[in-house]
C-alpha positions in Angstrom: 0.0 0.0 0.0 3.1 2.4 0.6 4.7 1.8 -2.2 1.3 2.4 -4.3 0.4 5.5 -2.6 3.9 6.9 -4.0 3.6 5.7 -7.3 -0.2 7.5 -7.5 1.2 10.8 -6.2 4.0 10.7 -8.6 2.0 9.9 -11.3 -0.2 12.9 -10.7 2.9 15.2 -10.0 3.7 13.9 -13.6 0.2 14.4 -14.9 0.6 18.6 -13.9 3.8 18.7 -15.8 2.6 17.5 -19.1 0.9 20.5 -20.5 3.3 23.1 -20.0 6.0 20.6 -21.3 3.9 19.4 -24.1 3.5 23.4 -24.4 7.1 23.5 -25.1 7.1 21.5 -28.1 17.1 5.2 -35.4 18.1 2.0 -34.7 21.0 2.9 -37.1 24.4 4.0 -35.3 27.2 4.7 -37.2 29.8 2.0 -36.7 32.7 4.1 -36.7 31.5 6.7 -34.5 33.9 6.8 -31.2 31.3 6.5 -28.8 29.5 3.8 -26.8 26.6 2.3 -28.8 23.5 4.6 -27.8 21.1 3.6 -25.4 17.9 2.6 -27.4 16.5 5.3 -29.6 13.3 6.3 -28.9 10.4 6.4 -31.5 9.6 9.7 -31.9 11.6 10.1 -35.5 13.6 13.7 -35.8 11.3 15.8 -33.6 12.7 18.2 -32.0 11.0 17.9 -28.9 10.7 14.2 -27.3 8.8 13.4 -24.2 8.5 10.1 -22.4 6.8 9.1 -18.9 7.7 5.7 -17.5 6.5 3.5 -14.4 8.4 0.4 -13.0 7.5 -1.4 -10.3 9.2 -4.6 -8.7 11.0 -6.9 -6.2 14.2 -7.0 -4.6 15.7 -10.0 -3.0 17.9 -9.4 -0.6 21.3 -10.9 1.6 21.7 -10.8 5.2 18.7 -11.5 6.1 16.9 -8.3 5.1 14.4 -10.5 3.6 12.5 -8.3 0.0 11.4 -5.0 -0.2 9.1 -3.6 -3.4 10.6 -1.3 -4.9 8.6 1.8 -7.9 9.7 4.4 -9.9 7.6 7.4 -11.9 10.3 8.8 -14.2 9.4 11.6 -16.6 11.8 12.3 -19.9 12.3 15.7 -21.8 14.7 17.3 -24.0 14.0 20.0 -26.7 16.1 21.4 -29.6 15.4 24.7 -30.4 16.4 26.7 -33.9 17.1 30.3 -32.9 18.1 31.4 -36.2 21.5 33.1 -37.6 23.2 29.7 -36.4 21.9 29.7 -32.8 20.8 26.7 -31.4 19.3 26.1 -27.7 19.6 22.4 -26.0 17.8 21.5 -22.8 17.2 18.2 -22.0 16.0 17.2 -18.3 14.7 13.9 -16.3 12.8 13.5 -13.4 13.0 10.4 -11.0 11.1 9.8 -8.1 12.2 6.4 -6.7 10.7 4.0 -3.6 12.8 3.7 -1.3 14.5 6.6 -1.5 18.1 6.5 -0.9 19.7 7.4 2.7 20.1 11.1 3.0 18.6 12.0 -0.6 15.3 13.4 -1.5 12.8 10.5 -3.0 12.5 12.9 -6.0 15.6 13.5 -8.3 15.9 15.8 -11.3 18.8 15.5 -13.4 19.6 19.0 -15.5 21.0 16.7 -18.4 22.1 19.7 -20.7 21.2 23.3 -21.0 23.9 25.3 -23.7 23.4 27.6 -26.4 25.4 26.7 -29.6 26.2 28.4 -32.7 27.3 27.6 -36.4 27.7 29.7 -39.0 25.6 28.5 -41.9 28.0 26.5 -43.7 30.6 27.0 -41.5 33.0 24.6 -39.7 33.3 26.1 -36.4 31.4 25.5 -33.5 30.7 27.4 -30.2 28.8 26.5 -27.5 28.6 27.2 -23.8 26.1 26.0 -21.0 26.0 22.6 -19.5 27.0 20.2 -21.9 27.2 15.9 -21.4 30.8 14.9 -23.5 30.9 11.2 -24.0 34.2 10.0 -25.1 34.8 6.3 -26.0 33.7 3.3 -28.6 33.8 0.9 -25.8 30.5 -0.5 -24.3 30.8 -1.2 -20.6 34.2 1.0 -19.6 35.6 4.1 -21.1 39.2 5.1 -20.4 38.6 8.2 -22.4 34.9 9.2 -21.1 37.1 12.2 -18.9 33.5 13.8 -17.5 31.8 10.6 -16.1 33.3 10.7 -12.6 30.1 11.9 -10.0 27.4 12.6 -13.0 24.8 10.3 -12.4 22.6 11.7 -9.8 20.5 8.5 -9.2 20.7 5.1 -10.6 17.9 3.9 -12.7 19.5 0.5 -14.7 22.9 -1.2 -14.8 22.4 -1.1 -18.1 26.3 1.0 -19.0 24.8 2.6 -22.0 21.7 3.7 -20.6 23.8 4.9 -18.0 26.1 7.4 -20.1 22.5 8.8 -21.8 21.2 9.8 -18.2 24.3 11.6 -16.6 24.7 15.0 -15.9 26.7 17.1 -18.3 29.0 19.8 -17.0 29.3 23.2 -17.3 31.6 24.2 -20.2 33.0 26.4 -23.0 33.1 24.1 -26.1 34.6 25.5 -29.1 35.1 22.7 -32.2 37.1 22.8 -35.6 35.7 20.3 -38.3 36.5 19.3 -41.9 35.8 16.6 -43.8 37.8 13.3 -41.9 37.8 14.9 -38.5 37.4 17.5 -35.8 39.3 19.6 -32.8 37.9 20.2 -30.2 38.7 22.2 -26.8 36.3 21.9 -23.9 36.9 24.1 -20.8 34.7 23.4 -17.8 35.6 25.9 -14.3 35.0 25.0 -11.2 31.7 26.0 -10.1 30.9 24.6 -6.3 32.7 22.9 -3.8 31.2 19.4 -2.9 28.1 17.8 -4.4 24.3 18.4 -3.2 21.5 15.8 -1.8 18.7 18.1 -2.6 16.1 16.7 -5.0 16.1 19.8 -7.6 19.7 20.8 -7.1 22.0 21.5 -10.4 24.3 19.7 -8.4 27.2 21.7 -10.0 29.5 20.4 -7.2 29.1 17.0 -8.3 30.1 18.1 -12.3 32.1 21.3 -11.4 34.2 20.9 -8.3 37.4 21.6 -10.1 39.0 23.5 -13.4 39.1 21.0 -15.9 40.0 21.3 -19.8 40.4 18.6 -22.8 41.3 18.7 -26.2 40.3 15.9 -28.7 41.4 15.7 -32.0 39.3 12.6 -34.1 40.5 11.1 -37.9 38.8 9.0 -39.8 41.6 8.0 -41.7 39.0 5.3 -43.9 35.7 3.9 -44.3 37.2 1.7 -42.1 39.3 2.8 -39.4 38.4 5.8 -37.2 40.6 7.4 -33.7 40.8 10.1 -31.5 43.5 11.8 -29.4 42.6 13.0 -26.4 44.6 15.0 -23.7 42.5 15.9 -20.4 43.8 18.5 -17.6 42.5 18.6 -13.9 43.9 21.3 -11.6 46.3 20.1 -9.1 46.8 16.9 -11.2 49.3 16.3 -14.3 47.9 15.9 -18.1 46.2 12.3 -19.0 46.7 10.9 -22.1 44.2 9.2 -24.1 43.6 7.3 -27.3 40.8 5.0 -28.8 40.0 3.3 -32.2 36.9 1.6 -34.0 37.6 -0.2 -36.8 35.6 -2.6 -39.4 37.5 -5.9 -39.5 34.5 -7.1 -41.8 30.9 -6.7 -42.8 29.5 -8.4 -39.6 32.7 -7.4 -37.3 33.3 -4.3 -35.5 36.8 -3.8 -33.5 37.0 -1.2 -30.4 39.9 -0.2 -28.4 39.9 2.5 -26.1 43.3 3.8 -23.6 44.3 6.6 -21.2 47.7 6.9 -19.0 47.6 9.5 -16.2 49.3 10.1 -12.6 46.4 10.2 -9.8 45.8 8.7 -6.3 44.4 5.3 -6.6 41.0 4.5 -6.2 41.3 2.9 -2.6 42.8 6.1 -1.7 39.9 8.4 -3.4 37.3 6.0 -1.5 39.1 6.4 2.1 40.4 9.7 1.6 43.9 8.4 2.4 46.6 11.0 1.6 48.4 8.5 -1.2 50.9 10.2 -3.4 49.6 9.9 -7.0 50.9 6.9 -9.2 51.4 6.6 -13.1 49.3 4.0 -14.3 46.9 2.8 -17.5 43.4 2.0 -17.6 42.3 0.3 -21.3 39.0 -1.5 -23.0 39.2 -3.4 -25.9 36.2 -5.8 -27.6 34.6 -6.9 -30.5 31.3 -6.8 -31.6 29.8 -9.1 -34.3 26.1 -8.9 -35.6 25.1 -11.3 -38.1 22.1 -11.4 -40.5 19.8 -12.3 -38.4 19.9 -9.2 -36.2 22.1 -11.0 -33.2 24.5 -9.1 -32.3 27.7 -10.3 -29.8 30.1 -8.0 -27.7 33.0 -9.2 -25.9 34.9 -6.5 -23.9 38.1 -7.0 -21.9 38.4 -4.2 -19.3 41.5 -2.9 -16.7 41.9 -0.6 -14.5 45.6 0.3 -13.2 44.3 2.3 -10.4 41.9 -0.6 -9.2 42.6 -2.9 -6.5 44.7 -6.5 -7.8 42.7 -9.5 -6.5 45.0 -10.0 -3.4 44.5 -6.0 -2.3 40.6 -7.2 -2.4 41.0 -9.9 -0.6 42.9 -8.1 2.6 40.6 -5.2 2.6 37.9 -5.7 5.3 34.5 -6.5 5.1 33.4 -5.7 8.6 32.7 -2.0 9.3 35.3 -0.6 12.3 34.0 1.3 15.4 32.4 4.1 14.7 31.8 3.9 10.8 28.5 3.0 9.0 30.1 0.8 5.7 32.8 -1.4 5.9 36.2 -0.6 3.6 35.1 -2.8 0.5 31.6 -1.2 0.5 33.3 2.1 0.6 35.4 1.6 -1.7 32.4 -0.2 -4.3 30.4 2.9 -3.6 33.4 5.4 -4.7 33.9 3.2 -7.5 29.9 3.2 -8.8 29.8 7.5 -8.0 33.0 7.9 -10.2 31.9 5.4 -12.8 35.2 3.9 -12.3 36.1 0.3 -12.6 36.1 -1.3 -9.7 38.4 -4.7 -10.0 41.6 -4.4 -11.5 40.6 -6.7 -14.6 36.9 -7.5 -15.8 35.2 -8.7 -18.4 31.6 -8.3 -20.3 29.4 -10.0 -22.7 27.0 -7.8 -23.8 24.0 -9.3 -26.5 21.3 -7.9 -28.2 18.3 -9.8 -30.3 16.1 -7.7 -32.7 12.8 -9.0 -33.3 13.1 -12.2 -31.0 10.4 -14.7 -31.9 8.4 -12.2 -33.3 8.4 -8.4 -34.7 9.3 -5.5 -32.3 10.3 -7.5 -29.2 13.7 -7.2 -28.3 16.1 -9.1 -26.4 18.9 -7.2 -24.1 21.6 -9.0 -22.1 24.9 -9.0 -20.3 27.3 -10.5 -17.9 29.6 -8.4 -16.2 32.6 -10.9 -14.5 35.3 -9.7 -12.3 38.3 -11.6 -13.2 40.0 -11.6 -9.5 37.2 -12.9 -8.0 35.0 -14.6 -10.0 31.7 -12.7 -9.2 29.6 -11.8 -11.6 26.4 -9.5 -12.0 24.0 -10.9 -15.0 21.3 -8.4 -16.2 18.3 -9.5 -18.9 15.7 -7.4 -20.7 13.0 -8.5 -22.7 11.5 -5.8 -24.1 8.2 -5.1 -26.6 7.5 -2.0 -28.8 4.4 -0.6 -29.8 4.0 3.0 -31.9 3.7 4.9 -28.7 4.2 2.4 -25.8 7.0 0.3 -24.3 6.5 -2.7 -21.8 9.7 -4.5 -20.4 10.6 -7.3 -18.0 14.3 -6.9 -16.5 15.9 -9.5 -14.5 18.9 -8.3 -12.5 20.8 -11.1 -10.7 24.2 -10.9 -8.7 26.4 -14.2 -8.0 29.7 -14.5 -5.8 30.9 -15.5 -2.5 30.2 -13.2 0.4 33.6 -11.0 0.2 33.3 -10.6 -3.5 32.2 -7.3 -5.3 29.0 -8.5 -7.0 28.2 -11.0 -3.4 28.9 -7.9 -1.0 26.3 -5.6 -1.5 22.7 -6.5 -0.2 20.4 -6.5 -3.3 20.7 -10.7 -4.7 18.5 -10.4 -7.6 16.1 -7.6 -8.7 13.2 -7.8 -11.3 11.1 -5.5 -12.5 8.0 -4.4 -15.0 8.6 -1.3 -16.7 6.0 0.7 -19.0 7.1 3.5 -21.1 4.5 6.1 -22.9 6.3 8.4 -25.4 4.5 11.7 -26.5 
């Protein structure tokens, strides 16, 4: 009945949004473009304003104990594009997540300021401006990006563990963008400023400190040297911190087989010392993604995606860290150090690998089939995750499975939640 009774007043919180956002008003990807595949587009063509409401409700099975809980979500979606004329262009997208239960210390309703900039192209030109806050996502690979520079603290509540859906609901930061393009590539030179000095809990907070706690700047420079082979160079500053290097490449190694690699090399603290806030002088050290991705004919298509992080803990680091919390403290180490890991979108074991599958038109037309299987090398854990998912003109519904297997002291056996499932509807406007 609890969990009901927030769902209905979300709903109608929802409902007295529409009109004054409705006021306000392709499944193909590019396979050389140096991103992560896309979350899934949504049907609503090249509009320039898209809407969509979702509901999920579910189960979570828990460890230690803690027995089940239900668990519900009202999210609303919107993001316009708006033509100013004389090459001006306004961006806004926004989300709006109220979650049961709420998480410890954070409002049950969450909106996420996406982007918000103002760009500007002179007609035919090949420079770009823009300036406001704007989401950069750097890297071909699927579940870990080396080169994704503005991940760290930019999700402001976590709706999947799907990583692509992930990288489309982030916050972007505040920044000057200015970018150079011809014909086989572009320059580009972000600078984002430091804006506020530690994050914010509050429900309808830009949360600027958790995107612009620090002068940051980065400079990419992409090729496509063929219709084959595309890279990008990458060099990304933080105040306080030396330059990180970065590289990645996509290429075609047939008609069916895609190739991604993905690398950055940079002197930091590790991320044990980030999660405990030990005072660790910073190391040199590489972090790097490489897989393949093969789709065949019959709209099956196969990742496989080695993953390693320099800065991560080795298996035997793990394995000596605690699991009890000491006097005094609410978390243990390892769950500390998980939940540093999960805020910076970092890596968490030192290798890991994913599988990552999707099924077009399984069984029949228009429902999908989403999988994958994270594994942590060190310790053999692993967190499985399975959408089944059927499309209508204007309506969604899903059924995700989320299931988490290892021994107690391992990273996907530590944390409470066992297995979640849940039924999600999705109404686009």
């Amino acid at each position: 009945m609890h969990l009901s009774a927030r769902c209905l007043k979300s709903c109608v919180f929802v409902l007295v949004l529409l009109p004054a956002l409705s006021a306000m008003a392709d499944d193909d990807v590019d396979a050389l473009k140096l991103e992560s595949a896309p979350a899934q587009a949504l049907p609503t063509g090249a509009r320039d304003t898209k809407i969509f409401l979702e509901g999920a409700v579910g189960n979570s099975s828990r460890r230690y104990q803690l027995g089940s809980q239900d668990i519900g979500r009202v999210s609303i979606d919107f993001s316009h594009t708006a033509r100013l004329g004389n090459g001006l262009r306004a961006v806004f997208s926004d989300r709006i997540d109220h979650v049961y239960p709420d998480v410890a210390g954070s409002d049950s309703t969450i909106n996420s300021l996406r982007e918000a900039y103002i760009s500007w192209q002179a007609e035919g030109g090949s420079t770009v401006v823009e300036f406001g806050r704007i989401n950069l996502r750097y890297g071909p690979a699927y579940g870990y990006n080396p080169t994704d520079f503005f991940r760290d603290g930019s999700l402001r509540t976590l709706t999947t563990a799907n990583p692509l859906a992930l990288r489309e609901n982030r916050l972007g930061s505040v920044m000057l963008r200015a970018q150079q393009l011809w014909t086989d590539g572009s320059l580009s030179v972000a600078l984002s400023p430091k804006l506020a000095n530690r994050p914010s809990l509050e429900g309808w907070s830009l949360d600027l400190g958790s995107t612009n706690n620090r002068d940051r700047a980065l400079v990419a420079l992409g090729t496509q040297f063929s219709q084959r082979i595309s890279t990008q160079l990458l060099a990304y500053k933080v105040d306080g911190l030396s330059t990180t290097l970065g590289a990645s490449v996509t290429t075609l190694v047939s008609d069916a087989a895609t190739a991604q690699l993905e690398w950055s090399r940079g002197s930091e603290p590790d991320l044990l010392s980030r999660a405990l806030a030990l005072n660790s002088p910073s190391a040199t050290r590489n972090r790097f993604a490489g897989g393949v991705t093969y789709t065949t004919v019959a709209k099956l298509s196969v990742t496989a995606e080695y993953q390693y992080n320099g800065f991560a803990l080795g298996k035997r680091d793990w394995d000596n860290l605690p699991s009890v919390a000491p006097p005094g403290q609410f978390v243990s180490p390892k769950v500390a150090y998980l939940i540093e890991a999960q805020r910076l979108q970092e890596l968490a074991p030192r290798q890991a690998v994913l599988i990552y599958v999707t099924q077009k038109d399984l069984f029949l037309k228009d429902l999908d089939l989403t999988a994958f299987l994270r594994v942590n090398v060190g310790d053999s854990s692993r967190l499985a995750w399975v959408e089944l998912r059927r499309q209508w003109p204007r309506f969604d519904l899903a059924f995700q499975l989320q299931q988490s297997i290892g021994r107690i002291t391992s990273e996907y056996g530590i944390l409470p939640d066992r297995r979640v499932i849940q039924l999600l509807g999705t109404y686009y406007f």
